[in-house]
C-alpha positions as CSV (number, residue, x, y, z in Angstrom):
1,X,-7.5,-54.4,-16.1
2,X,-5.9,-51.4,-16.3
3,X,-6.1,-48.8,-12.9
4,X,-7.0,-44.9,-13.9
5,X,-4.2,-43.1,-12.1
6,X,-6.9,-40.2,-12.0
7,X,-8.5,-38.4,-9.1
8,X,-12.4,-38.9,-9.5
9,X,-13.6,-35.5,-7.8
10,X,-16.7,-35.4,-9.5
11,X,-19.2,-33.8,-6.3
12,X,-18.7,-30.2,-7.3
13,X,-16.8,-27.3,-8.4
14,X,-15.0,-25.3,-6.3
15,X,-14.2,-21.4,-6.8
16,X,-11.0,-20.3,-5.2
17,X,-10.6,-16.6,-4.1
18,X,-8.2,-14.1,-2.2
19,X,-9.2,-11.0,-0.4
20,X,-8.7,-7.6,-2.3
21,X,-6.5,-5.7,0.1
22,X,-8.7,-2.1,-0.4
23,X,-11.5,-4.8,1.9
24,X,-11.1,-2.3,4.7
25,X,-13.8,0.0,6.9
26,X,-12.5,4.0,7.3
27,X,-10.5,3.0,10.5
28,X,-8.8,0.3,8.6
29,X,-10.7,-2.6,9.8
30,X,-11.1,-5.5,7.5
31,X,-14.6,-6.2,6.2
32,X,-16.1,-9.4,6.6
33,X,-16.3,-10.8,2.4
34,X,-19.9,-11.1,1.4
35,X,-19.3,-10.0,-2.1
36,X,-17.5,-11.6,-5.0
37,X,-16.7,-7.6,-6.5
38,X,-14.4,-8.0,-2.9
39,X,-12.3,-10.5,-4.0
40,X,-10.0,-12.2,-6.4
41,X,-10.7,-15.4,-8.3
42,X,-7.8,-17.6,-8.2
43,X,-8.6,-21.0,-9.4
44,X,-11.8,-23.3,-10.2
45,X,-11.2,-27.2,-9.0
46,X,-13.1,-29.8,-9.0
47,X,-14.0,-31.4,-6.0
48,X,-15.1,-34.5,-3.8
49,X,-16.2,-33.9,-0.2
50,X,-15.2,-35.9,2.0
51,X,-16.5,-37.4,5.0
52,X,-15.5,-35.3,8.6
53,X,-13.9,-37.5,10.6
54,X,-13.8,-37.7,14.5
55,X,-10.1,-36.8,14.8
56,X,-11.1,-33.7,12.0
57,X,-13.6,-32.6,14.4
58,X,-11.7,-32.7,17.3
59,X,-8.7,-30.9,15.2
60,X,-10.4,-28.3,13.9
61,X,-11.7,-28.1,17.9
62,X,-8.0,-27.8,19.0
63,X,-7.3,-24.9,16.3
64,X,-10.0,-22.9,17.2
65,X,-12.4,-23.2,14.0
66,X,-15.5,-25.3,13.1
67,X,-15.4,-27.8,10.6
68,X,-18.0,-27.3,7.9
69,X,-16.9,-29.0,5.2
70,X,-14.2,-31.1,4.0
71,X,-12.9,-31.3,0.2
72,X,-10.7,-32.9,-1.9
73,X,-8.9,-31.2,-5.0
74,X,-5.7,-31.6,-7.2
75,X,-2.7,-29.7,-5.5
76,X,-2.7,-25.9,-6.5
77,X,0.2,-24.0,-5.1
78,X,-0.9,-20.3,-5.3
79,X,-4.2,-21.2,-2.4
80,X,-3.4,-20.8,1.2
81,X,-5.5,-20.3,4.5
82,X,-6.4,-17.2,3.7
83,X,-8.3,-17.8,0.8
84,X,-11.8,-18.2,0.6
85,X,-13.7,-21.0,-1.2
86,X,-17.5,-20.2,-2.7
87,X,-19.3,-23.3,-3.2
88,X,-23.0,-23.2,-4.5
89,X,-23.5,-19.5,-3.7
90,X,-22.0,-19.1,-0.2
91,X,-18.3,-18.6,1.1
92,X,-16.1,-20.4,2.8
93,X,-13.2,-19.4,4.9
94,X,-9.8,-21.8,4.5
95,X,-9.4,-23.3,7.9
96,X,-6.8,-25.3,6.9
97,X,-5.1,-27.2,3.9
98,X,-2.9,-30.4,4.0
99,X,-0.7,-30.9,0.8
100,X,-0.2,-34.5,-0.4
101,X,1.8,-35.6,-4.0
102,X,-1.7,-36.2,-5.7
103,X,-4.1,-34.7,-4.0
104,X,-5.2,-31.2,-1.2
105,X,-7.2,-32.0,1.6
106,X,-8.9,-28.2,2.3
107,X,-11.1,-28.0,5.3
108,X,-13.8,-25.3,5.4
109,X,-15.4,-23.4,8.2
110,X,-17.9,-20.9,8.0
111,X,-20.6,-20.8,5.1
112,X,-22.2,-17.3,4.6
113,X,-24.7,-16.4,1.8
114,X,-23.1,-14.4,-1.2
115,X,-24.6,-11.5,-1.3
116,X,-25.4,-10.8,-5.0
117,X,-27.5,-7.5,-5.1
118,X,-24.5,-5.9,-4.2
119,X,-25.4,-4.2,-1.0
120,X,-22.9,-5.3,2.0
121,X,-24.9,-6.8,4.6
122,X,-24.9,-6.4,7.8
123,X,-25.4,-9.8,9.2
């Protein structure tokens, strides 16, 4: 029998974005992203969420952040923390990612409504 070498990251698609830099009140305080016009769409990967372990909850406890979801993708160099993910109509924040050969571990926190009538909310 011969093994598929393949990831099989078939829960989901996952939209990859980065903050536009003009994101900023009139004293130059960043805006809290509710709107995709706000940001720039990096990459689309499929996914597989993962399971969050005891020793993720109790990392993402020790880094100051609350675990909401955990995926799986193929390795993409240009994502970082400061990205944000937007999975089935809401955004994610990028807690943290851990780079392996095959695969990106990308831990979530966060999980806010998009807001698509355009109006930014104030919630």
């Amino acid at each position: 029998m011969i093994r598929n070498k393949f990831l099989k990251l078939n829960d989901g698609v996952v939209n990859i974005y980065r903050e536009k830099s003009t994101n900023k009140t009139d004293f130059n305080a960043k805006k809290n992203t509710r709107r995709l016009e706000d940001m720039t769409f990096i990459v689309k990967l499929c996914y597989e969420q993962m399971s969050k372990r005891t020793q993720d909850l109790e990392f993402a406890n020790q880094n100051g952040f609350i675990l909401s979801l955990k995926l799986k993708t193929r390795p993409y160099s240009d994502i970082d923390n400061k990205c944000k993910c937007v999975i089935k109509n809401k955004i994610y924040d990028i807690s943290y990612i851990d780079f392996t050969k095959k695969e990106c571990y990308i831990y979530l926190s966060g999980g806010i409504e998009v807001d698509i009538t355009g109006n930014q909310g104030t919630t």
